[in-house]
C-alpha positions as CSV (number, residue, x, y, z in Angstrom):
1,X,-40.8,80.4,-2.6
2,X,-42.9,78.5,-0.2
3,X,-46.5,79.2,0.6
4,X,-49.3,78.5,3.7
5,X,-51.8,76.8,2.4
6,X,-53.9,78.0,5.7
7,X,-53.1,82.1,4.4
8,X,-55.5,83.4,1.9
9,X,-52.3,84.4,0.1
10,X,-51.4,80.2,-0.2
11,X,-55.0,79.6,-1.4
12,X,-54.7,82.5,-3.8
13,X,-51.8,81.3,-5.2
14,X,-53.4,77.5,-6.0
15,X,-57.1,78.5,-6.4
16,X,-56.8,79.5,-10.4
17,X,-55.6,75.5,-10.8
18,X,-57.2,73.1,-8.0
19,X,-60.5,73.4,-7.2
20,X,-62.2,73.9,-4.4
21,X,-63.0,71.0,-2.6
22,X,-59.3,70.2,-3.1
23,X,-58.2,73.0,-1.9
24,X,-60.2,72.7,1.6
25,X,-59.0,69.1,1.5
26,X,-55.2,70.5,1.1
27,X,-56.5,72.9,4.2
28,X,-57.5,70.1,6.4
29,X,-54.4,68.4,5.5
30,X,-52.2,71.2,6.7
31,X,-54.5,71.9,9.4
32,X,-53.7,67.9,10.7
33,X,-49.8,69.1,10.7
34,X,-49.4,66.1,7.7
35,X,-47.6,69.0,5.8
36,X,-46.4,72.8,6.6
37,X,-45.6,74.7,3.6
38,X,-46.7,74.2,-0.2
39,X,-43.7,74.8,-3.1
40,X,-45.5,74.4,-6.3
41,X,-46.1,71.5,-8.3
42,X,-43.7,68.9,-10.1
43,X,-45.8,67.9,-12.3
44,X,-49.1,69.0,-13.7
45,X,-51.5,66.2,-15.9
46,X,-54.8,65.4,-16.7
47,X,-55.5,62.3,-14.6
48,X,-53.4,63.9,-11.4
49,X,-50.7,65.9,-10.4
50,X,-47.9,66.2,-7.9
51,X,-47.3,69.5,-5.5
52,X,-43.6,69.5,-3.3
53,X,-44.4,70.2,0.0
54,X,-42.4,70.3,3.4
55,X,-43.5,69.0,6.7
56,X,-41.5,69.5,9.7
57,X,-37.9,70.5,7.7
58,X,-38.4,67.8,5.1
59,X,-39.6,67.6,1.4
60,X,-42.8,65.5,0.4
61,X,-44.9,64.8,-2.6
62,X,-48.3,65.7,-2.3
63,X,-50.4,64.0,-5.2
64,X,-53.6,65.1,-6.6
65,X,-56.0,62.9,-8.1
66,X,-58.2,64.8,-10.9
67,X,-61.9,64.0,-10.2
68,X,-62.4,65.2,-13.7
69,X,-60.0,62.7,-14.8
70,X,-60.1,62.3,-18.8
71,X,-59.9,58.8,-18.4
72,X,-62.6,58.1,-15.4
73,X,-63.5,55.5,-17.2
74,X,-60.5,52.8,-17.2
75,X,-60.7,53.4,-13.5
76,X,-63.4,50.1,-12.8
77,X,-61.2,47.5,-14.3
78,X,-59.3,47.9,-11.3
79,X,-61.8,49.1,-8.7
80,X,-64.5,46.6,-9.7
81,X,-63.2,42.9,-8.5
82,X,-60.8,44.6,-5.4
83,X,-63.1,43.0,-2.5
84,X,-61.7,46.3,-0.3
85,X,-64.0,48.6,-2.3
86,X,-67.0,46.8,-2.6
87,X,-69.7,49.6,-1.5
88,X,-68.4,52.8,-2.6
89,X,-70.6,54.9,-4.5
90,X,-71.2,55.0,-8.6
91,X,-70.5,58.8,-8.5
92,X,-67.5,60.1,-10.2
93,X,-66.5,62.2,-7.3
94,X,-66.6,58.3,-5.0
95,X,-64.8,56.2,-7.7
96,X,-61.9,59.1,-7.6
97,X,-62.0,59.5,-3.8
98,X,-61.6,55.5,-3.6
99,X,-59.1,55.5,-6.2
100,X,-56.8,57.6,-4.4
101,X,-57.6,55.4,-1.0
102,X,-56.8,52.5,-2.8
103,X,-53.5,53.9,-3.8
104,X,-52.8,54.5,-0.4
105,X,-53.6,51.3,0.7
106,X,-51.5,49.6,-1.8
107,X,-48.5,51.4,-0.9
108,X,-48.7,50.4,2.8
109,X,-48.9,47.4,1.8
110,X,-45.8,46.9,-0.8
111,X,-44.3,48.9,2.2
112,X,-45.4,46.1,4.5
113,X,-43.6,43.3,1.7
114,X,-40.3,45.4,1.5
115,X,-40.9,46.8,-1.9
116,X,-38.9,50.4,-2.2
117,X,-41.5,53.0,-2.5
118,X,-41.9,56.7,-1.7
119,X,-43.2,56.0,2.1
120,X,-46.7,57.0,2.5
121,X,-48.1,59.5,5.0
122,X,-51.0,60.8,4.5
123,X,-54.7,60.5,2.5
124,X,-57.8,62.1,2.5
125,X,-60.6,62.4,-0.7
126,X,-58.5,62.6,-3.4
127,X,-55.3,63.7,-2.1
128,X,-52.5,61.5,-1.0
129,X,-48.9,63.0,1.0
130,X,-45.8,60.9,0.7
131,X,-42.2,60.8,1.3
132,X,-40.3,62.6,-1.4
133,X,-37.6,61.0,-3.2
134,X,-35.0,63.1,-4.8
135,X,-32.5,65.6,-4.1
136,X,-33.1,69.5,-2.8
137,X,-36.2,70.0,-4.8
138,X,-35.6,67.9,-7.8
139,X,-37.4,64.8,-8.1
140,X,-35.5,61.1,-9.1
141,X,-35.2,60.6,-12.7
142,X,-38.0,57.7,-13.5
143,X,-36.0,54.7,-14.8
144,X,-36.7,55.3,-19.1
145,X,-34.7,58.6,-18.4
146,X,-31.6,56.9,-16.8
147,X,-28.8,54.4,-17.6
148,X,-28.4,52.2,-14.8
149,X,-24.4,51.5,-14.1
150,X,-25.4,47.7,-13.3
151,X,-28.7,47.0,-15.5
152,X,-28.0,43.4,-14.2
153,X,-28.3,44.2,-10.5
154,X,-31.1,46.3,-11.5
155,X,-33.3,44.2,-13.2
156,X,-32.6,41.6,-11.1
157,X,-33.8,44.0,-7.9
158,X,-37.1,45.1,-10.2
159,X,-37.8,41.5,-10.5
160,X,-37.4,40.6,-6.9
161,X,-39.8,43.4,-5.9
162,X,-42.3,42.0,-7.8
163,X,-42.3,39.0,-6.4
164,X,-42.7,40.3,-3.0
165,X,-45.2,41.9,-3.9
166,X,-47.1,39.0,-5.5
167,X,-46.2,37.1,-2.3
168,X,-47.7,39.9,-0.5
169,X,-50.8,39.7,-2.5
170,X,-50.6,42.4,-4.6
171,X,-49.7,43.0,-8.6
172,X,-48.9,46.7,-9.2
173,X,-51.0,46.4,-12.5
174,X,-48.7,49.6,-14.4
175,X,-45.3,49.0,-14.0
176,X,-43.1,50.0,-16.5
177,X,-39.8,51.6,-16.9
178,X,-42.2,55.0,-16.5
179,X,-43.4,54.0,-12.9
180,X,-39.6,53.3,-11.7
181,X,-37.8,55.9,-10.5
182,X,-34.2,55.6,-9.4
183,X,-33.2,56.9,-6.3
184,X,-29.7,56.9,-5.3
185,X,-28.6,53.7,-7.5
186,X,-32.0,51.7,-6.1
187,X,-35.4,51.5,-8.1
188,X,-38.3,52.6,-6.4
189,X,-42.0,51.7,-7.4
190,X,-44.5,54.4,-7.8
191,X,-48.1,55.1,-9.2
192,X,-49.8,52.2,-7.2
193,X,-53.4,53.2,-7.8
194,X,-54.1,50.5,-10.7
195,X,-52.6,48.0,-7.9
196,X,-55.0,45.0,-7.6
197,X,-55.2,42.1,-4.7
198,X,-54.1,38.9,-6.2
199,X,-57.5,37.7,-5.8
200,X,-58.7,40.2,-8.1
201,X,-60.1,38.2,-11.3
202,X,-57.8,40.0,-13.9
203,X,-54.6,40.0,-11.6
204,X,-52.9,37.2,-14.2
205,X,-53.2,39.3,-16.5
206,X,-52.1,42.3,-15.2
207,X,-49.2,40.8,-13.8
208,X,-48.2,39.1,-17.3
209,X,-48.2,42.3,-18.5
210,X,-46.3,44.2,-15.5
211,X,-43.3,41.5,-16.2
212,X,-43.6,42.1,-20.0
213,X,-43.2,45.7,-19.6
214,X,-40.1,45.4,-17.2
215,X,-38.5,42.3,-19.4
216,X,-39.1,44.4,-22.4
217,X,-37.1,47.4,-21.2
218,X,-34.2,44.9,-19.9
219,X,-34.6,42.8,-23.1
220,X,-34.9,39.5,-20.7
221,X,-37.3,36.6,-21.7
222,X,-40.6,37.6,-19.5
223,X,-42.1,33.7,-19.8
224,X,-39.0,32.9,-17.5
225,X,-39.2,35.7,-15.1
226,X,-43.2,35.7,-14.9
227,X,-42.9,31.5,-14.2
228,X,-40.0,32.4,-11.2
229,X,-42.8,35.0,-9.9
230,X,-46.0,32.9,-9.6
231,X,-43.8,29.2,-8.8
């Protein structure tokens, strides 16, 4: 069953688990025409969760950053040093906001270096719409939960993408076999918030251990693959 987020029976139906201000920012959202109709969610967690949506006939994710994150505080590793958010705001509620922004940002931007990810749409506060990948209303297995028919091909592509994305000027900071999903054969980065500009003063070491992660789950050498990336 779908719901209007604009009817008081839509916000009824969300009020008891988003608050407020998210829900006026859902509101706005709809109000924009960046979505038409609300599902429920996919997937409910302490740091953010994920709605399905539909906007003009077609499925999209709508993510929701917690601003009472559990975690607020491994958030400035990755905001402090990113020369794009150099002014916000100490306050929770800012640092959140921003850290949905940057997401947003980041994703354009592996967009931009033709890195397969969900294509983004939308963002406001701490709310960000994007293309949904995945079939009727069930979402693309990430890549731990799948066996891919050509791990080969696959790590090979997973490897590639992350050297765009270097060359781009971005590390993704959490990749992992849990931040994959696979989407009709292809892999598909997602959860770009920890993403960091290459100029960022920890982005070596977040990309050592973004290449770790992936080599681990492949069982490659990562010394190799991370010396291929940055050469």
């Amino acid at each position: 069953m779908a719901w209007d987020i604009k009817d008081s029976e839509g916000r009824k139906v969300f009020s008891g688990v988003l608050d407020d201000s998210t829900l006026l920012t859902l509101y706005r959202l709809s109000n924009k025409g960046v979505f038409d109709l609300l599902y429920g969610f996919l997937k409910q967690g302490k740091e953010s969760s994920v709605l399905l949506g539909e906007r003009d006939g077609e499925k999209v994710a709508i993510k929701v950053h917690a601003v009472t994150a559990a975690k607020f505080r491994r958030i400035h590793p990755y905001i402090i040093g990113d020369e794009r958010f150099r002014r916000i705001k100490k306050s929770r509620r800012a640092v959140i906001f921003a850290w949905c922004r940057k997401e947003f940002k980041n994703m354009k931007l592996a967009e931009r270096c033709g890195v397969a990810c969900p294509k983004p749409i939308a963002q406001m506060n701490n709310v960000l719409v994007m293309e949904f990948l995945g079939t009727d209303s069930e979402p693309a297995p990430r890549l731990c939960d799948t066996e891919p028919e050509d791990p080969e091909k696959m790590f090979e592509t997973v490897v590639e993408f992350i050297r765009k994305l270097y060359r781009g000027g971005l590390v993704h900071g959490d990749l992992s076999a849990y931040n994959i999903l696979v989407h009709r054969g292809e892999p598909y980065f997602i959860d770009f918030s920890q993403g960091v500009l290459t100029t960022h003063p920890n982005a070596g070491i977040f990309l050592e251990r973004d290449i770790k992660n992936v080599c681990s789950y492949f069982g490659k050498d990562w010394e190799e693959v991370y010396s291929s990336v940055v050469s």
